[in-house]
DRENDO-1510 file (C-alpha; in Angstrom, 1 decimal, always signed):
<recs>
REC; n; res; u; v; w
REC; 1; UNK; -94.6; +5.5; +33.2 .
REC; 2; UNK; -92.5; +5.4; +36.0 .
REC; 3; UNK; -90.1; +3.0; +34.7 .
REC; 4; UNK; -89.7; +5.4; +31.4 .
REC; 5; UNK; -89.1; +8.7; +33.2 .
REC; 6; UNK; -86.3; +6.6; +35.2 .
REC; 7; UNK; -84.5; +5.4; +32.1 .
REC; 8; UNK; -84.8; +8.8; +30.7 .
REC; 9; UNK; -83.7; +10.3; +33.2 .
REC; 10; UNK; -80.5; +7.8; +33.3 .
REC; 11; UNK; -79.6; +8.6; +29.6 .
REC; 12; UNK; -78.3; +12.1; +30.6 .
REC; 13; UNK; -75.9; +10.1; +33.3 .
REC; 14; UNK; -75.1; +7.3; +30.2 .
REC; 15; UNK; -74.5; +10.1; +27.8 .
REC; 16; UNK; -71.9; +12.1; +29.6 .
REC; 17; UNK; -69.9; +8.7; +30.8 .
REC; 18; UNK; -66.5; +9.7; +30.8 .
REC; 19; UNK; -63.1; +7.9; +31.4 .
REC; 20; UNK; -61.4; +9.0; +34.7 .
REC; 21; UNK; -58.0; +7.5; +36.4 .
REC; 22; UNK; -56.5; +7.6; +39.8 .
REC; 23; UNK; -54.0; +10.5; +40.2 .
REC; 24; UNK; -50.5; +9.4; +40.5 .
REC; 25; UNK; -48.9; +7.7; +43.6 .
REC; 26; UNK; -52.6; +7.3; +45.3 .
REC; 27; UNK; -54.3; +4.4; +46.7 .
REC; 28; UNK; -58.1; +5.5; +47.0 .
REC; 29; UNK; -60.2; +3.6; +48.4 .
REC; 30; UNK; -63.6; +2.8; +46.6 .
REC; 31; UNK; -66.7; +2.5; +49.1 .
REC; 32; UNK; -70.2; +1.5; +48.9 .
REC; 33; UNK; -71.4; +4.3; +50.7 .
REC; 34; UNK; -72.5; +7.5; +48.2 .
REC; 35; UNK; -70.8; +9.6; +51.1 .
REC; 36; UNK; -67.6; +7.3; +51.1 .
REC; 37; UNK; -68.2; +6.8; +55.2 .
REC; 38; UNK; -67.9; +3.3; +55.4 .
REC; 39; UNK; -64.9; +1.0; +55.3 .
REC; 40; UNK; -63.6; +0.8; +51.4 .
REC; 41; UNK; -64.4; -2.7; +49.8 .
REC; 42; UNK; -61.3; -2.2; +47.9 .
REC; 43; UNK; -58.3; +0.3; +46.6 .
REC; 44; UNK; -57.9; +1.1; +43.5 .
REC; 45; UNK; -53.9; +2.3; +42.7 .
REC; 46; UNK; -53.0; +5.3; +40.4 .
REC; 47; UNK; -53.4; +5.0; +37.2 .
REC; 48; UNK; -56.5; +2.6; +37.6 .
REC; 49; UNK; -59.1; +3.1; +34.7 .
REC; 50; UNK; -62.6; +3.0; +35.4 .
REC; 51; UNK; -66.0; +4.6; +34.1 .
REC; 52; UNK; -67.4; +7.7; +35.9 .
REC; 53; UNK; -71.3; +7.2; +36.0 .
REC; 54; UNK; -72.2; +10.3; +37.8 .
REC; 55; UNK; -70.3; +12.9; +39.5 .
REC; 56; UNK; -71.0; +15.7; +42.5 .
REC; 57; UNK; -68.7; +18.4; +43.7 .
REC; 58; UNK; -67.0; +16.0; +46.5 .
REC; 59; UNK; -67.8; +12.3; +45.2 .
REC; 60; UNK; -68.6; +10.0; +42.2 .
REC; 61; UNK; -70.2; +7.3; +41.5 .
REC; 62; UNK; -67.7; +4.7; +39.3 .
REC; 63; UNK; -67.7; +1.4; +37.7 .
REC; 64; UNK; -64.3; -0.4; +37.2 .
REC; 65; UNK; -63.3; -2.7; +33.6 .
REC; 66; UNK; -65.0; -5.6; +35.6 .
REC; 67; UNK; -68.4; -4.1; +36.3 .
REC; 68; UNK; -67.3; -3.2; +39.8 .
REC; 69; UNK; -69.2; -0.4; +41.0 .
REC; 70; UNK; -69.1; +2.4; +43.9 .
REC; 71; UNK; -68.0; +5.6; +45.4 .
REC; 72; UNK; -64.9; +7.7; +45.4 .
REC; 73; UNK; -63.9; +11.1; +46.4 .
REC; 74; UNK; -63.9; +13.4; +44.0 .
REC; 75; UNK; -60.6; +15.7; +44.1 .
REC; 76; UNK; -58.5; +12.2; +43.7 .
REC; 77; UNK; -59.9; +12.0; +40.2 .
REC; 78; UNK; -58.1; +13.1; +37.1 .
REC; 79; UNK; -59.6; +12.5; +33.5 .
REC; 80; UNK; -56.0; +12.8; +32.0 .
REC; 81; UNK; -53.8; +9.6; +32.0 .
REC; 82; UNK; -51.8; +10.2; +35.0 .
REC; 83; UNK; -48.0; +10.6; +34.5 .
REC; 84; UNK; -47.1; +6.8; +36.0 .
REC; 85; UNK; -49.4; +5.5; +33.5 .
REC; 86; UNK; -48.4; +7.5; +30.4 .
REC; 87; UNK; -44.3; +6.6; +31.9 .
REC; 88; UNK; -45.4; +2.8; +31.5 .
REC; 89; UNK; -46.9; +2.9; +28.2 .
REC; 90; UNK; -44.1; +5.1; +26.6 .
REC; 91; UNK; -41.7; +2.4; +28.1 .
REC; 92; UNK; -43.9; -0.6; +26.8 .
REC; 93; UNK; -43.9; +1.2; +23.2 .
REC; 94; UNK; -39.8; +1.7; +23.4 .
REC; 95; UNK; -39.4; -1.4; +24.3 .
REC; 96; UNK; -41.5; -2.9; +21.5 .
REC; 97; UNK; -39.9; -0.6; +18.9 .
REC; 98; UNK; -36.6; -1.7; +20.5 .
REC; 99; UNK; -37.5; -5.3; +19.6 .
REC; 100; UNK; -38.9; -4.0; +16.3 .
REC; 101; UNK; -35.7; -2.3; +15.5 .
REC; 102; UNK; -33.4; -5.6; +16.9 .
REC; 103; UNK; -35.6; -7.8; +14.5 .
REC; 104; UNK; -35.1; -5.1; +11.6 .
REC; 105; UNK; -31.4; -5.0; +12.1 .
REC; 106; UNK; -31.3; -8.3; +11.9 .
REC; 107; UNK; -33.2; -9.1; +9.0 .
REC; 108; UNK; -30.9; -6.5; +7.1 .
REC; 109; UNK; -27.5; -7.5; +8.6 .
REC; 110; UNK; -27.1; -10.0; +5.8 .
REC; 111; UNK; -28.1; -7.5; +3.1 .
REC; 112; UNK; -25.9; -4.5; +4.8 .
REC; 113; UNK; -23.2; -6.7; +4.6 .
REC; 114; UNK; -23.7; -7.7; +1.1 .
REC; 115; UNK; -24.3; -4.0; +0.2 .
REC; 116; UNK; -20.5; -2.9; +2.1 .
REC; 117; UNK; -18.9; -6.0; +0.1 .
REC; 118; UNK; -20.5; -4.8; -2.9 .
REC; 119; UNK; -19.3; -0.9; -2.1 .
REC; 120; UNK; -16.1; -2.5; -1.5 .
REC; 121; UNK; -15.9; -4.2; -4.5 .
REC; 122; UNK; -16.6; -1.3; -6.4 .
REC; 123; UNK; -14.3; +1.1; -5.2 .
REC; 124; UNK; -11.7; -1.8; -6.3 .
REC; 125; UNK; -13.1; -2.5; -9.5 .
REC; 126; UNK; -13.2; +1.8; -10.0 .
REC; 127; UNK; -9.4; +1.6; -9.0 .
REC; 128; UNK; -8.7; -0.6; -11.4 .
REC; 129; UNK; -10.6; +0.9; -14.3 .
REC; 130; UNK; -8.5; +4.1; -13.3 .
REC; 131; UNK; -5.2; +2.0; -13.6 .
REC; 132; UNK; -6.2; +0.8; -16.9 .
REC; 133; UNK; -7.4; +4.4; -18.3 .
REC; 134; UNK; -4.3; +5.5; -17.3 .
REC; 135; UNK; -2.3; +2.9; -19.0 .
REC; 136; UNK; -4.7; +3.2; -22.1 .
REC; 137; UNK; -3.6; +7.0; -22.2 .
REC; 138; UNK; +0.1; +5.9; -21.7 .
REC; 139; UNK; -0.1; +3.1; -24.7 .
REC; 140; UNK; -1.9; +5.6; -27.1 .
REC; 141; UNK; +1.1; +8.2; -26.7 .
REC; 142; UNK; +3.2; +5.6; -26.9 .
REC; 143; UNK; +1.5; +4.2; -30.3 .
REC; 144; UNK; +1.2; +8.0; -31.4 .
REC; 145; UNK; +5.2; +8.4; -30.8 .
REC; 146; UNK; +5.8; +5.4; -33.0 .
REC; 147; UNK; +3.6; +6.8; -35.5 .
REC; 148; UNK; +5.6; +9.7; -35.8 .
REC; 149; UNK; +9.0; +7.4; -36.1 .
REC; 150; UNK; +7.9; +5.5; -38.2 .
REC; 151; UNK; +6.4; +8.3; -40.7 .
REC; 152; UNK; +9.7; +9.9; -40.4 .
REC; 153; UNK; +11.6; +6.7; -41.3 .
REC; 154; UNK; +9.1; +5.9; -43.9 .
REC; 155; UNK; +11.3; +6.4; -47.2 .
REC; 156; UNK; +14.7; +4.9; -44.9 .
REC; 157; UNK; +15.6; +1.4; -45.9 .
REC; 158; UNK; +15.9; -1.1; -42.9 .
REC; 159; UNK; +19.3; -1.3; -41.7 .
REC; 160; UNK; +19.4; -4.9; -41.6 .
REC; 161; UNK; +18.5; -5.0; -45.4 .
REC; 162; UNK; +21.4; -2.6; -46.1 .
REC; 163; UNK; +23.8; -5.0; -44.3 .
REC; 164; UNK; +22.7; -7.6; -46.0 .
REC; 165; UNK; +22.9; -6.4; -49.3 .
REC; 166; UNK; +25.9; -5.2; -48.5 .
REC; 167; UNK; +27.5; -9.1; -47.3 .
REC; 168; UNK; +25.8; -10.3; -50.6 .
REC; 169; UNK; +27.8; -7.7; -52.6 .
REC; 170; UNK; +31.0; -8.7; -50.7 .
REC; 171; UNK; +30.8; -12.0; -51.0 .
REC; 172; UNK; +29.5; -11.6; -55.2 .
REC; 173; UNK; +32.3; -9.5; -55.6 .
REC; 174; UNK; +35.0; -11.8; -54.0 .
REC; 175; UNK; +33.7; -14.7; -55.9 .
REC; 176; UNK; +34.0; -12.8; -59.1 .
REC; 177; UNK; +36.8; -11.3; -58.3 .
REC; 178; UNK; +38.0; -14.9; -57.8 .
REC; 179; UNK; +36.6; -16.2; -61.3 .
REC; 180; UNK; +38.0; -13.6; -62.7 .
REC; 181; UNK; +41.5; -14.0; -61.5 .
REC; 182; UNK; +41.1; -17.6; -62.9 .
REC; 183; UNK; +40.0; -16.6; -66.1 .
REC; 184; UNK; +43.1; -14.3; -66.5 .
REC; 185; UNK; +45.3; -17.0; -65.0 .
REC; 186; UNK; +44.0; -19.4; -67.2 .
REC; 187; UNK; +44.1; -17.0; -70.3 .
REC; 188; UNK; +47.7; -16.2; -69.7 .
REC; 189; UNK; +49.1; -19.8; -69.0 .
REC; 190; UNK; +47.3; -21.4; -72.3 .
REC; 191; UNK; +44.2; -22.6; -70.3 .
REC; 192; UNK; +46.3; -24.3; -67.3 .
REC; 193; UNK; +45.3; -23.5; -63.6 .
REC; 194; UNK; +48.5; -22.0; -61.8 .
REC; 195; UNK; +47.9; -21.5; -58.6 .
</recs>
């Protein structure tokens, strides 16, 4: 009966367990003693986690990570992670998402670098669509002006044919002209070429 009224009586100490740490830039020595008046059997530095079993007004009763158990003063206890500790974490987590960030960058230098030759590439290719509208747009008003011309000139004959039909009429006419002559040559002189 004894034995069940002691562990029930514990549970109350078990139930309200709570985390405590050192306060910062503290070296608190953790002692045997309930009253802490013996030497301490070791310090504990700020930040140090342990488990608060019980706790009084001036001391508490404390077990460390590796079962460790024993006495501090009260006042040096803090159940918020002291600033040092809170400093090294932050700086352990930077320092990991630096890493995180290094391995990313690295893993997308390749593709950035295809992505900016791409870009570049683009903005070329877009210049020279640009350049070829714009010399689209200057062939169609040029075809459209030759359009025009040529509906203008579309009853004209070709001045090449004119000059040409105009050689073969010369040179018709001088050969007739010539056969002609003949003839009356001939004609006049009893069929006899004079010449």
């Amino acid at each position: 009966m004894r034995l069940l009224i002691g562990v029930l009586a514990l549970v109350p100490l078990l139930a309200a367990a709570e985390t405590g740490y050192i306060t910062d830039t503290l070296t608190l020595g953790i002692h045997r003693a309930a009253d802490t008046s013996d030497r301490p059997f070791r310090n504990l530095q700020s930040g140090q986690e342990f488990e608060i079993l019980s706790r009084d007004r001036f001391y508490a009763n404390v077990q460390l990570p590796d079962g460790t158990t024993g006495w501090v003063k009260s006042a040096y206890i803090v159940t918020n992670k002291p600033a040092k500790l809170i400093v090294a974490e932050t700086a352990a987590e930077r320092d990991r998402l630096a890493a995180e960030l290094a391995a990313a960058q690295e893993a997308f230098a390749e593709p950035a670098a295809a992505m900016n030759a791409l870009k570049t590439e683009s903005a070329d290719l877009r210049a020279q669509l640009e350049q070829g509208t714009a010399r689209v747009a200057e062939l169609e008003a040029q075809n459209e002006d030759y359009k025009s011309r040529l509906a203008q000139y579309s009853n004209v004959v070709p001045l090449t044919w004119v000059g040409g039909a105009i050689l073969i009429c010369l040179i018709g006419g001088f050969l007739a002209g010539l056969w002609w002559a003949d003839r009356q040559s001939r004609r006049r002189h009893g069929g006899i070429r004079i010449y």
